[in-house]
Backbone atoms as SQL, in Angstrom:
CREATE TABLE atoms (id INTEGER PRIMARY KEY, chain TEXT, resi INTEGER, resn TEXT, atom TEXT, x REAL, y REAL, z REAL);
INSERT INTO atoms VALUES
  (1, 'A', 1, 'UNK', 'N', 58.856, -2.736, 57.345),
  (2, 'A', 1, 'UNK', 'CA', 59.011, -1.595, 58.224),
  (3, 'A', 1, 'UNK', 'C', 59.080, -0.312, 57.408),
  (4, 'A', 2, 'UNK', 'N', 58.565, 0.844, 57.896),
  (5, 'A', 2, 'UNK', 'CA', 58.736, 1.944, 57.325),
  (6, 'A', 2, 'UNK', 'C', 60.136, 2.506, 57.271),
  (7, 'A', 3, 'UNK', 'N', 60.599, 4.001, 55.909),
  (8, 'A', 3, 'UNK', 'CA', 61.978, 4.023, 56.324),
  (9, 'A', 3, 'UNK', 'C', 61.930, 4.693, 57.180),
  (10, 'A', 4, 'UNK', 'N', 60.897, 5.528, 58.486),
  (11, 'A', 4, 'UNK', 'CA', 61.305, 6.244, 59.222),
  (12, 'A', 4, 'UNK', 'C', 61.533, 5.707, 60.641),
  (13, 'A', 5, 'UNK', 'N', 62.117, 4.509, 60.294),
  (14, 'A', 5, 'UNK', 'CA', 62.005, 3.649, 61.332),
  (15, 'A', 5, 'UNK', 'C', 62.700, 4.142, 62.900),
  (16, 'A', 6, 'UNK', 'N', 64.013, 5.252, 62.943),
  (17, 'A', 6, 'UNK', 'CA', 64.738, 5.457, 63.935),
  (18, 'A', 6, 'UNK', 'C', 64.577, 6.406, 64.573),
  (19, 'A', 7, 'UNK', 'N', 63.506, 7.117, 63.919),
  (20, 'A', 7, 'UNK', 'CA', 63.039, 8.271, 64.857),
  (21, 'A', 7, 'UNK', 'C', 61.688, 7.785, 66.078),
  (22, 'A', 8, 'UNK', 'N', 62.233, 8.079, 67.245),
  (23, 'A', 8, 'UNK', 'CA', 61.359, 8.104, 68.276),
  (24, 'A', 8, 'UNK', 'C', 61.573, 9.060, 69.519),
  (25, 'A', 9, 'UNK', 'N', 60.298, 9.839, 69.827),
  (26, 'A', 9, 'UNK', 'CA', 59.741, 10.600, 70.559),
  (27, 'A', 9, 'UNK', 'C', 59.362, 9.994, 71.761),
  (28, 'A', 10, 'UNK', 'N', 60.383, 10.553, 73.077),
  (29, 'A', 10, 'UNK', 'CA', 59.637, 10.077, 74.410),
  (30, 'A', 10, 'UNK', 'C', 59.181, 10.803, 75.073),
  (31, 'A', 11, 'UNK', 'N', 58.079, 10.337, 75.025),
  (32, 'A', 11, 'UNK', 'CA', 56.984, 11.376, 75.260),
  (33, 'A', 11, 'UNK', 'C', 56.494, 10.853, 77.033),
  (34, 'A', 12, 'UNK', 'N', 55.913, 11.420, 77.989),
  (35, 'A', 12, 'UNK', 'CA', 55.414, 11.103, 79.477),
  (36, 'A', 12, 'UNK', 'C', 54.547, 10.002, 79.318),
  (37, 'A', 13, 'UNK', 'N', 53.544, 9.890, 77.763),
  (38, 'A', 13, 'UNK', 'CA', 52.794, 8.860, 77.508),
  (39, 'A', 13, 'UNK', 'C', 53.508, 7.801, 77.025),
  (40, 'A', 14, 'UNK', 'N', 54.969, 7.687, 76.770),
  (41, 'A', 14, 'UNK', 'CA', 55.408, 6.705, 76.289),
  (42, 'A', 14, 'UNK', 'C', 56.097, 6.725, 75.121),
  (43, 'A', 15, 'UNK', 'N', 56.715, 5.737, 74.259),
  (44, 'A', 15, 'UNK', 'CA', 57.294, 6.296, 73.129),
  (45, 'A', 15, 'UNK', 'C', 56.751, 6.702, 71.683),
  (46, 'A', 16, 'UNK', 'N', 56.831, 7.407, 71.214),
  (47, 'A', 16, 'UNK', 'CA', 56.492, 7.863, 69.947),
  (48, 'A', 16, 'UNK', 'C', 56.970, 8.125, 68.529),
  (49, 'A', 17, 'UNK', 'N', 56.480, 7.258, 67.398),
  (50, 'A', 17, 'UNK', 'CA', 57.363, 7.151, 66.173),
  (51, 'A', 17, 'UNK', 'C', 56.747, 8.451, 65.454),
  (52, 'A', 18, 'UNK', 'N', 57.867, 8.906, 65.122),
  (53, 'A', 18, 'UNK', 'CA', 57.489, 9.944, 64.383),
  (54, 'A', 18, 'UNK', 'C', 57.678, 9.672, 62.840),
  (55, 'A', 19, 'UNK', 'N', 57.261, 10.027, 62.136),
  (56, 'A', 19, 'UNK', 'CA', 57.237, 10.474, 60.450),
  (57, 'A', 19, 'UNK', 'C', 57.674, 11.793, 60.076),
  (58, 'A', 20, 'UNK', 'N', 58.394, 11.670, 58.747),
  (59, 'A', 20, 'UNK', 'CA', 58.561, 12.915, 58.675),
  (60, 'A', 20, 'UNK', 'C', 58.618, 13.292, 56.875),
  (61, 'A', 21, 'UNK', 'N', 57.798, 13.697, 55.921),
  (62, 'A', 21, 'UNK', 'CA', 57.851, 14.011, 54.626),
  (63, 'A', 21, 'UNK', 'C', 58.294, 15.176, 54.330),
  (64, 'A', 22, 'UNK', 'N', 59.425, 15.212, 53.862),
  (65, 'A', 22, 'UNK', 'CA', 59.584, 16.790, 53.478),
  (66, 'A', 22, 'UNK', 'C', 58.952, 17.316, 51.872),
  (67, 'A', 23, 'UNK', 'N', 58.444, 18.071, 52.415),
  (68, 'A', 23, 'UNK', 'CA', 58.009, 18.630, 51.315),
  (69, 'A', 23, 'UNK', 'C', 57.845, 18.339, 49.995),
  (70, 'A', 24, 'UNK', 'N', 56.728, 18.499, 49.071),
  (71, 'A', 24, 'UNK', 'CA', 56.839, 18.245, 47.389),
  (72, 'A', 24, 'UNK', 'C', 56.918, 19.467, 46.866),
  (73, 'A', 25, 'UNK', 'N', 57.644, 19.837, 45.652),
  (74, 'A', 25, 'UNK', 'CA', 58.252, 20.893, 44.992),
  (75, 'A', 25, 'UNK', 'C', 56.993, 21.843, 44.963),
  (76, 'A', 26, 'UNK', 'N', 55.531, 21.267, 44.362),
  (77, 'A', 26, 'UNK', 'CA', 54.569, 21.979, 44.377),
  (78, 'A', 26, 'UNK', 'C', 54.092, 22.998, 46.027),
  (79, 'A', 27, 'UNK', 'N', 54.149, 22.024, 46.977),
  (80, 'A', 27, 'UNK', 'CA', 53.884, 22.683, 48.109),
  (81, 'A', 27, 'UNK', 'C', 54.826, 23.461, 48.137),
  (82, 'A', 28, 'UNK', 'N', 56.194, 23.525, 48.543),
  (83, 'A', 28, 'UNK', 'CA', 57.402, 24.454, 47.981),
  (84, 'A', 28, 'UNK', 'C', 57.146, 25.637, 47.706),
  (85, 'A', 29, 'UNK', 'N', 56.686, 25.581, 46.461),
  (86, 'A', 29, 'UNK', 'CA', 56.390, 26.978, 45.735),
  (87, 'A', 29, 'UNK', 'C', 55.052, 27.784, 45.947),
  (88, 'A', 30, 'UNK', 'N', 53.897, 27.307, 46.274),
  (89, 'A', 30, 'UNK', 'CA', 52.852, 27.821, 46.995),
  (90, 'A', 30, 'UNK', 'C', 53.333, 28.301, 48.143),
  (91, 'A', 31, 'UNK', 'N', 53.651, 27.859, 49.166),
  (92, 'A', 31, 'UNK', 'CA', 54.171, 28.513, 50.351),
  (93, 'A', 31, 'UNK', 'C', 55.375, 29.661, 49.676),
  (94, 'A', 32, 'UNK', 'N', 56.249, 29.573, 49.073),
  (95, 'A', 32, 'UNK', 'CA', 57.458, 30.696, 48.327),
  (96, 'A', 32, 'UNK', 'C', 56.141, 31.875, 47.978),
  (97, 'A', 33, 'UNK', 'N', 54.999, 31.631, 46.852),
  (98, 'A', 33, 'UNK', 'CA', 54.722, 32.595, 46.661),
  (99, 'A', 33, 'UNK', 'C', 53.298, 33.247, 47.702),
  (100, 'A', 34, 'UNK', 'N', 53.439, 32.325, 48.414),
  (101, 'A', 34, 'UNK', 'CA', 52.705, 33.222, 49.435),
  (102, 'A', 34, 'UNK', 'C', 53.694, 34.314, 50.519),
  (103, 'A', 35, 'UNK', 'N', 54.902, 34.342, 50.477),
  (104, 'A', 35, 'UNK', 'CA', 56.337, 34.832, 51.135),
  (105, 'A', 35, 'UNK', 'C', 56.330, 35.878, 50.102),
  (106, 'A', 36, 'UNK', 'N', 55.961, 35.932, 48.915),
  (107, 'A', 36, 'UNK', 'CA', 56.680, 37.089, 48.034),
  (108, 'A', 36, 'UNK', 'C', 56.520, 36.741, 46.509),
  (109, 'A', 37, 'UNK', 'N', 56.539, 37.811, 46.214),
  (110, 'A', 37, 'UNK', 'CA', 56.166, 38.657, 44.832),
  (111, 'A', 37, 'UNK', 'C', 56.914, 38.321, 43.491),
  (112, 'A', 38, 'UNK', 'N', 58.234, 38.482, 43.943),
  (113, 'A', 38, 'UNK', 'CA', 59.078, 38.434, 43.076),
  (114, 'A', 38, 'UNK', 'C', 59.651, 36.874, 42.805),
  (115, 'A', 39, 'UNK', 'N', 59.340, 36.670, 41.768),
  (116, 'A', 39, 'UNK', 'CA', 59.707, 35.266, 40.733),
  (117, 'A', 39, 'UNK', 'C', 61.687, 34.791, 41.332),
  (118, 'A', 40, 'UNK', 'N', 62.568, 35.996, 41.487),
  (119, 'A', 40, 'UNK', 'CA', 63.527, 34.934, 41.957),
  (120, 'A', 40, 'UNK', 'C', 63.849, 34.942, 43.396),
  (121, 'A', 41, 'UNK', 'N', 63.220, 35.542, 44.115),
  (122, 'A', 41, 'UNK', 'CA', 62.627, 35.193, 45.307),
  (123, 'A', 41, 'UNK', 'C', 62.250, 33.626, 45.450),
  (124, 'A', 42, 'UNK', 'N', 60.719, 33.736, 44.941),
  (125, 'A', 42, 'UNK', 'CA', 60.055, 32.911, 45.136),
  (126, 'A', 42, 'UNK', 'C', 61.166, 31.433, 45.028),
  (127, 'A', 43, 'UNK', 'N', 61.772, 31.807, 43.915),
  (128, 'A', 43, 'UNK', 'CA', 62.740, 30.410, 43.657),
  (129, 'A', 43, 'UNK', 'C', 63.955, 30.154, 44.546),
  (130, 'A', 44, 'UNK', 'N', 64.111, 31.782, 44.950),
  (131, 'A', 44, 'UNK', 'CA', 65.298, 30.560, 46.555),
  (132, 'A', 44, 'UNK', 'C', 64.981, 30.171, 47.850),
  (133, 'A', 45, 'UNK', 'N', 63.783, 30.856, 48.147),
  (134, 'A', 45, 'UNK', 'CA', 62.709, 30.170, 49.042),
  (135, 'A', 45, 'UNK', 'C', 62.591, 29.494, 48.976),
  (136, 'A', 46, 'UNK', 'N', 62.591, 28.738, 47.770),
  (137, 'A', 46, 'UNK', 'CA', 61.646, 26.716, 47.287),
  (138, 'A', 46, 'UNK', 'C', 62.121, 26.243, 47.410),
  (139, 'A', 47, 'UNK', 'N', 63.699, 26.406, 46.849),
  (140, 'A', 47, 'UNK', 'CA', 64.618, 25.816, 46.876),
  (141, 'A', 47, 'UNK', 'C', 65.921, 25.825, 48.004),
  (142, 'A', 48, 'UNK', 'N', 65.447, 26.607, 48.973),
  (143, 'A', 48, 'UNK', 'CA', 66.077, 26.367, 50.234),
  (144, 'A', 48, 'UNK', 'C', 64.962, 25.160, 51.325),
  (145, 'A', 49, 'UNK', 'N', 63.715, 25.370, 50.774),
  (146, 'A', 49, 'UNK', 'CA', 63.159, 24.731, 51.688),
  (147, 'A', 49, 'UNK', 'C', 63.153, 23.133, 51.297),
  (148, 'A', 50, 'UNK', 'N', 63.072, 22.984, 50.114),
  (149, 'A', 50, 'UNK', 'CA', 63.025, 21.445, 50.300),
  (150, 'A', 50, 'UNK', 'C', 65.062, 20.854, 49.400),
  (151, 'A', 51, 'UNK', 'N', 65.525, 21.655, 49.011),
  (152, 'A', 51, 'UNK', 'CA', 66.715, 21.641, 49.174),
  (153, 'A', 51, 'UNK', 'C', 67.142, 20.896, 47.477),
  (154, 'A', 52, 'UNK', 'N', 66.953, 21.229, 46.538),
  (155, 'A', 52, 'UNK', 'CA', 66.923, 21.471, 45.220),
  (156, 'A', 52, 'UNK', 'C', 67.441, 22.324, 44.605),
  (157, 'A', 53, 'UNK', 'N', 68.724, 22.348, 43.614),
  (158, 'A', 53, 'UNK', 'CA', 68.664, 23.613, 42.590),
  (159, 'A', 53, 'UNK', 'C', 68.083, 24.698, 42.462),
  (160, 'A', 54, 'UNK', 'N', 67.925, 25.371, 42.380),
  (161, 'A', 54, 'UNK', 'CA', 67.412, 26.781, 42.011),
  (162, 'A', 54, 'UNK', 'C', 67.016, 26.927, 40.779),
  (163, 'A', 55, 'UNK', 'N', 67.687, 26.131, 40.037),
  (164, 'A', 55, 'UNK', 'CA', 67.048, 25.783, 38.311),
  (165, 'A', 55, 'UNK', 'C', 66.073, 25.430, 38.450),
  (166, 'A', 56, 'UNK', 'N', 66.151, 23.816, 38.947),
  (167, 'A', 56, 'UNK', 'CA', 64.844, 23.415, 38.956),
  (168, 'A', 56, 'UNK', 'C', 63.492, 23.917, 39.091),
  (169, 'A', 57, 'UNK', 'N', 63.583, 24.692, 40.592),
  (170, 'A', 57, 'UNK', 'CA', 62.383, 25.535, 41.114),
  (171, 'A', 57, 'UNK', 'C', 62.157, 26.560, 39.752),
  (172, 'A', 58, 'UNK', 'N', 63.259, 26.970, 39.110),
  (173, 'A', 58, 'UNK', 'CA', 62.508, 27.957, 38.640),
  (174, 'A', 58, 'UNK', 'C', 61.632, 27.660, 37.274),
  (175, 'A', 59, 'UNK', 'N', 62.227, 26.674, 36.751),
  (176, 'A', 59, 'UNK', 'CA', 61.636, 26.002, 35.419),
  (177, 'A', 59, 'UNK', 'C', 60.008, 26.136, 35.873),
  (178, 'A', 60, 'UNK', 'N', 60.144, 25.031, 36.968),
  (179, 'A', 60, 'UNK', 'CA', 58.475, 24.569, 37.532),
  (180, 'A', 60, 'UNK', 'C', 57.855, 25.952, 37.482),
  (181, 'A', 61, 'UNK', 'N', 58.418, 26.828, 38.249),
  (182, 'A', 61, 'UNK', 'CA', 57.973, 27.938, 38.349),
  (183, 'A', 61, 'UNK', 'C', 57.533, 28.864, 37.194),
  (184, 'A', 62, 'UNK', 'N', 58.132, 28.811, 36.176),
  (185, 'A', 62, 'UNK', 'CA', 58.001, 29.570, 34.872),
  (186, 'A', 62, 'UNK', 'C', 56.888, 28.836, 34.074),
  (187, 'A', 63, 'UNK', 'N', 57.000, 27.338, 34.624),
  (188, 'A', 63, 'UNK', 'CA', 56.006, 26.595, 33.414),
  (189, 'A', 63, 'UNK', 'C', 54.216, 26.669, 34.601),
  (190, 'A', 64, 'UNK', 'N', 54.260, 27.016, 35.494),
  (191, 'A', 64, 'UNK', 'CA', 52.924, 27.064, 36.685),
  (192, 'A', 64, 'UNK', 'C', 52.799, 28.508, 36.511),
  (193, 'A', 65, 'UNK', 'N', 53.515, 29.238, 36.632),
  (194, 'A', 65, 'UNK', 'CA', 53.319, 30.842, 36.270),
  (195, 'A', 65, 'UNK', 'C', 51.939, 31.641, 35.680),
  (196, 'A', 66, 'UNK', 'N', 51.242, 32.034, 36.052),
  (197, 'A', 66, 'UNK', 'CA', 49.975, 32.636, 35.482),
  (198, 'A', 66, 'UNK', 'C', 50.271, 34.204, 35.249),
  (199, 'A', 67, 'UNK', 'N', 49.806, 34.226, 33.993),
  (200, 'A', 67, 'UNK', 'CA', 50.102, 35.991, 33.568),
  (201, 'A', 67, 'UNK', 'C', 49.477, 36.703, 34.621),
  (202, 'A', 68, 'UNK', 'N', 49.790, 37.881, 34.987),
  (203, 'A', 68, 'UNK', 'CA', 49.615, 38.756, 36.162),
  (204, 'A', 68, 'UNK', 'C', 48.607, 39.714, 35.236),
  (205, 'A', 69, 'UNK', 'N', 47.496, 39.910, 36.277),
  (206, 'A', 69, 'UNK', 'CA', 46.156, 40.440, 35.704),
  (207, 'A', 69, 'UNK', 'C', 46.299, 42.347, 36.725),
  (208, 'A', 70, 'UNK', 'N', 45.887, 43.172, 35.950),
  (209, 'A', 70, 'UNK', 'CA', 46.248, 44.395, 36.324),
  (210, 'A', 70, 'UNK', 'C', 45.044, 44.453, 37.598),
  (211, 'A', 71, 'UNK', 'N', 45.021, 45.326, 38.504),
  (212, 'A', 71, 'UNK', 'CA', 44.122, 45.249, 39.494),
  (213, 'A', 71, 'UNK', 'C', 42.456, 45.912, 38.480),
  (214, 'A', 72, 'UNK', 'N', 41.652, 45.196, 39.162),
  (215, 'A', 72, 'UNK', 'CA', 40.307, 45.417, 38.410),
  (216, 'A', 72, 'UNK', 'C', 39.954, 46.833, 38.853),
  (217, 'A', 73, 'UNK', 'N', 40.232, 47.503, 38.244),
  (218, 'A', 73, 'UNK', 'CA', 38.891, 48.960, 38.367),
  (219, 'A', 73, 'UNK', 'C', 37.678, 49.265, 38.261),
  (220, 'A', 74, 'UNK', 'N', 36.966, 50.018, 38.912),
  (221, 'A', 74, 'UNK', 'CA', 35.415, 50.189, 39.141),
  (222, 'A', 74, 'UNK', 'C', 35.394, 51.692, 39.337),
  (223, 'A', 75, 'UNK', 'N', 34.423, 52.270, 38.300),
  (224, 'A', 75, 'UNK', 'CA', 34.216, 53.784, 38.729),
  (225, 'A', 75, 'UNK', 'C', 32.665, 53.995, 39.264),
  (226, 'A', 76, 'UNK', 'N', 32.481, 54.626, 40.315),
  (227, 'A', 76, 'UNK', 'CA', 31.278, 54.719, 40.144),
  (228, 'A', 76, 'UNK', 'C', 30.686, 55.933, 40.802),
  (229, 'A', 77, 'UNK', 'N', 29.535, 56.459, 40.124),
  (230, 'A', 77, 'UNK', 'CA', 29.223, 57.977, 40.156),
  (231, 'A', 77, 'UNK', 'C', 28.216, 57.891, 41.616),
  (232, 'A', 78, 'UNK', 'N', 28.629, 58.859, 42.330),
  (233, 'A', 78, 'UNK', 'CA', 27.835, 59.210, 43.662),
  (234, 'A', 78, 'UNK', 'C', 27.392, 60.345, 43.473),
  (235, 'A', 79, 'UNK', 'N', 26.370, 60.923, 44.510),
  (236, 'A', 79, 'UNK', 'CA', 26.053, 62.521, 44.561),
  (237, 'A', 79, 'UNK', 'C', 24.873, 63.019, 43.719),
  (238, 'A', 80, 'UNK', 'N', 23.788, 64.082, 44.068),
  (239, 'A', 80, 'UNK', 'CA', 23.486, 64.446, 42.949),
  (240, 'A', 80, 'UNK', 'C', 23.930, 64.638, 41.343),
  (241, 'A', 81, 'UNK', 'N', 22.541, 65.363, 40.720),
  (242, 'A', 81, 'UNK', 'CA', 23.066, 65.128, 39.655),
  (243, 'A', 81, 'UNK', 'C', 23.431, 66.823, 39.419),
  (244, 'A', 82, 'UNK', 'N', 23.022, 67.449, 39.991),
  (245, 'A', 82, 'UNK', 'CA', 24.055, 68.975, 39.889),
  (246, 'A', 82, 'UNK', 'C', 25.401, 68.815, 40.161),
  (247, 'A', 83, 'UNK', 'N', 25.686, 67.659, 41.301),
  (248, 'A', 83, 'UNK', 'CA', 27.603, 67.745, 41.514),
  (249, 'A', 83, 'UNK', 'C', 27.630, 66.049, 41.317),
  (250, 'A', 84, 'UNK', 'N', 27.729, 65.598, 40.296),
  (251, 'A', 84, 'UNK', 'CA', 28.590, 64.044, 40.618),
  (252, 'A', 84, 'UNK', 'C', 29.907, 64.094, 41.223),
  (253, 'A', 85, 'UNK', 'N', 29.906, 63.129, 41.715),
  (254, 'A', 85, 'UNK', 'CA', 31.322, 62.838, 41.905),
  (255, 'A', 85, 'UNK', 'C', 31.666, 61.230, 41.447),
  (256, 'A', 86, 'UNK', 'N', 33.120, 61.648, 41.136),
  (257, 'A', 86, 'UNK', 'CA', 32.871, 59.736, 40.692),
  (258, 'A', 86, 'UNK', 'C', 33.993, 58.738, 42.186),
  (259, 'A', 87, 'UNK', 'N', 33.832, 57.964, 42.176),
  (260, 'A', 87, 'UNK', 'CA', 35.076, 57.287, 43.242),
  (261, 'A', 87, 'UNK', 'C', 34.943, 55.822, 42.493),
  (262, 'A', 88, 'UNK', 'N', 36.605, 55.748, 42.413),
  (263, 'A', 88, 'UNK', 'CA', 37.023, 54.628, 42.019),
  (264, 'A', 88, 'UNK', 'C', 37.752, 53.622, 43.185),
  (265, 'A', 89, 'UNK', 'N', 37.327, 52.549, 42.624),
  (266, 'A', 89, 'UNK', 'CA', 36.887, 51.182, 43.516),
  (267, 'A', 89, 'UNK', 'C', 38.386, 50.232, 42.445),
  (268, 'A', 90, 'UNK', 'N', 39.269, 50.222, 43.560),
  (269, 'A', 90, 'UNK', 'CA', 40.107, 49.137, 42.960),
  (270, 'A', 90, 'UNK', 'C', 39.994, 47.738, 43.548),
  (271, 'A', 91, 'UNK', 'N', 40.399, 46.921, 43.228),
  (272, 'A', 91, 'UNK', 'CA', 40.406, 45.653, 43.243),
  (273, 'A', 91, 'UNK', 'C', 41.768, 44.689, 43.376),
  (274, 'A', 92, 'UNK', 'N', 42.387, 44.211, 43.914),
  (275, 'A', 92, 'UNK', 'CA', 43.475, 43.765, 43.807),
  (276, 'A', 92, 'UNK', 'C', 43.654, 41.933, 43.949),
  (277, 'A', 93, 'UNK', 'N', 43.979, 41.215, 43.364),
  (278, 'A', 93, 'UNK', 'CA', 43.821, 39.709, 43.357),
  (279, 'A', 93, 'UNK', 'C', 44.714, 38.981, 44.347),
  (280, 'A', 94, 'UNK', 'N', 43.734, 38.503, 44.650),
  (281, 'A', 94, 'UNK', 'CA', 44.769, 37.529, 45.967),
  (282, 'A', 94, 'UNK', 'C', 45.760, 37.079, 45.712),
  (283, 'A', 95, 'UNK', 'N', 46.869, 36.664, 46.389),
  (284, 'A', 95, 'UNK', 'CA', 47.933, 35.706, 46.234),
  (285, 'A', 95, 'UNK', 'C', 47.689, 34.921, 46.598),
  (286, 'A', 96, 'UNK', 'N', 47.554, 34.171, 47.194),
  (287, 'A', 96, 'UNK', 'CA', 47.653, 33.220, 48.463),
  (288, 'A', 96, 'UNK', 'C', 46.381, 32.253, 47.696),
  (289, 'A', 97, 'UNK', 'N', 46.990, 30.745, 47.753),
  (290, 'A', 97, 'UNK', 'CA', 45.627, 29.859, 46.870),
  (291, 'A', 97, 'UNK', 'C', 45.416, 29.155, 48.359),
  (292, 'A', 98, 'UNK', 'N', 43.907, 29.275, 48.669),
  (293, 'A', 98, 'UNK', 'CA', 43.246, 28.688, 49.187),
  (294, 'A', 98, 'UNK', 'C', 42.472, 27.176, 49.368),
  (295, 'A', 99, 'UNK', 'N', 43.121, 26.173, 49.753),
  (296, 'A', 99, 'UNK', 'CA', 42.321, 24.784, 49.530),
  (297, 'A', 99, 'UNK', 'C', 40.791, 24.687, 49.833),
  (298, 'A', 100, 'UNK', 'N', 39.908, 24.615, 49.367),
  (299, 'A', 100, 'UNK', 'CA', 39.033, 23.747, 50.180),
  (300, 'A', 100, 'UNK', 'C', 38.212, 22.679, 50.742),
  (301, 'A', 101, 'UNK', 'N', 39.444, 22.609, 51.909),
  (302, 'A', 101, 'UNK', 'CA', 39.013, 21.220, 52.597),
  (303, 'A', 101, 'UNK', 'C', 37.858, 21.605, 53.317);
């Protein structure tokens, strides 16, 4: 038997076993840093959600950590050539990691 053996859902169709996985530390912290910016943020978010130390999260966190890349700049000249003008084109990097299923 599974251990989620005592949970059941009665549902109009009848009864229903439910499952329930809480969370892995990795999912945890993807969802934390999609919530926010800041590194000890991110770590009591993680660690409220699947219910762990705050150490812990943050280790994982420090050792998954990717150096933060400045936003990409782009200049580029418009207009004749009696008046250029230049306009700059920033760039800013996603947060949020995308699967694709």
């Amino acid at each position: 038997m599974s251990k989620n053996k005592g949970k059941v859902w009665h549902t109009k169709y009848g009864a229903r076993r439910v499952r329930h996985e809480a969370p892995t530390l990795q999912e945890a912290i993807v969802a934390a840093q999609g919530l926010s910016d800041e590194l000890d943020a991110q770590a009591d978010i993680a660690a409220s959600l699947i219910g762990v130390p705050r150490d812990r999260v943050r280790a994982e966190l420090l050792k998954n950590a990717s150096p933060r890349r400045a936003a990409t700049k782009s200049v580029a000249f418009v207009g004749s050539a009696k008046a250029p003008r230049s306009v700059v084109i920033e760039r800013k990097p996603a947060r949020r990691v995308v699967n694709g299923r």
